[in-house]
C-alpha positions as CSV (number, residue, x, y, z in Angstrom):
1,X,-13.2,-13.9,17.1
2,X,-16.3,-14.2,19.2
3,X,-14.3,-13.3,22.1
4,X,-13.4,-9.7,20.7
5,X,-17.1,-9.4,19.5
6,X,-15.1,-9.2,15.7
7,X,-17.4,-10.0,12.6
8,X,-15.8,-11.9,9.9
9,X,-16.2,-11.8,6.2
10,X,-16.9,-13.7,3.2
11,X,-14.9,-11.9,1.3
12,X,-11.5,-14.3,-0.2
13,X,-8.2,-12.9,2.1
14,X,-6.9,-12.1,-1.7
15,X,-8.8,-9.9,-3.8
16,X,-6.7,-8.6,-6.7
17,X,-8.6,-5.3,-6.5
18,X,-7.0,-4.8,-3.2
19,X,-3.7,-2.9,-3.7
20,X,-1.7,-3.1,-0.8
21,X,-0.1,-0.1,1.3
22,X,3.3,-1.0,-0.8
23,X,1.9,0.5,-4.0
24,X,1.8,3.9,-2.4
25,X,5.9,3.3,-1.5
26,X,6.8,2.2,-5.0
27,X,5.0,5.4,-6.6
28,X,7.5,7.6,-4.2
29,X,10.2,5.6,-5.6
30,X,9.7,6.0,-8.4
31,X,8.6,9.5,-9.1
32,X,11.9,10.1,-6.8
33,X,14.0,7.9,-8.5
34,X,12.3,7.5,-11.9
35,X,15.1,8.4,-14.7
36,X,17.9,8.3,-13.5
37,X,21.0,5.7,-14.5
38,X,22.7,3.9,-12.0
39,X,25.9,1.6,-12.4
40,X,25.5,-1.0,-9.5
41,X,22.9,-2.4,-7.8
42,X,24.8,-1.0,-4.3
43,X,23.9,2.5,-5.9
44,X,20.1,1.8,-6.4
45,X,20.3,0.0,-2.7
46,X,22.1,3.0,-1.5
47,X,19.5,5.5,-3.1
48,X,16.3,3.2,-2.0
49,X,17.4,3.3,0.9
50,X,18.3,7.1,1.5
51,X,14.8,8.0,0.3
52,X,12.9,5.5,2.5
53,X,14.6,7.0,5.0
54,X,13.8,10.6,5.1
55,X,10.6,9.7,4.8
56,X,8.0,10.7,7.4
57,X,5.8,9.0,9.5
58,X,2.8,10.6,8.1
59,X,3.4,9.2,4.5
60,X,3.1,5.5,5.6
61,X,0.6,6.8,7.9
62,X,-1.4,7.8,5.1
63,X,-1.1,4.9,3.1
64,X,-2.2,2.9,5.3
65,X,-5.0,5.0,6.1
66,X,-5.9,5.0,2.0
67,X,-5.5,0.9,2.0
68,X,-8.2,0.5,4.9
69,X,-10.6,3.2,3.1
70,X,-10.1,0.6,0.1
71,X,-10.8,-2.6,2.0
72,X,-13.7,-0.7,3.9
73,X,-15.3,0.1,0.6
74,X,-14.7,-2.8,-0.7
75,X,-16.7,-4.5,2.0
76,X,-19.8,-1.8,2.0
77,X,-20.1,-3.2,-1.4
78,X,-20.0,-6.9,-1.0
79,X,-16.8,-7.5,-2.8
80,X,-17.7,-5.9,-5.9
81,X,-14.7,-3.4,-6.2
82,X,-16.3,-0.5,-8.9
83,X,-19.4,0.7,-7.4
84,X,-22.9,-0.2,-9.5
């Protein structure tokens, strides 16, 4: 780490107040996919799969974008995740 002139943090490599970039996926899901009745699991695969698809770049770009603002905060405030 010294090498790259990186810092490291105290802060635990879990923190449950971390959501991870996934939790923006499964909200598309399943506002996309929310509702609806499906017979076999090849027809939810099928669906998941078409919908993961057609998205663009700039929705996981933006999710992962959102989860470093988190961690970044998160940081700034010395692991305490709701600001004082």
């Amino acid at each position: 780490m010294e090498q790259f002139k990186w810092d490291a943090s105290d802060h635990p490599a879990y923190s449950p107040g971390l959501a991870t970039s996934d939790f923006h996926l499964l909200t598309e899901l399943k506002n996309r996919l929310g509702g609806q009745n499906f017979q076999k699991n090849e027809e939810i695969q099928s669906n998941v799969n078409a919908r993961l698809t057609s998205l663009v770049g700039t929705f996981f770009e933006e999710g992962i974008r959102n989860f470093v603002h988190r961690c970044d905060k998160c940081l700034n405030l010395h692991g305490d995740y709701v600001e004082k």
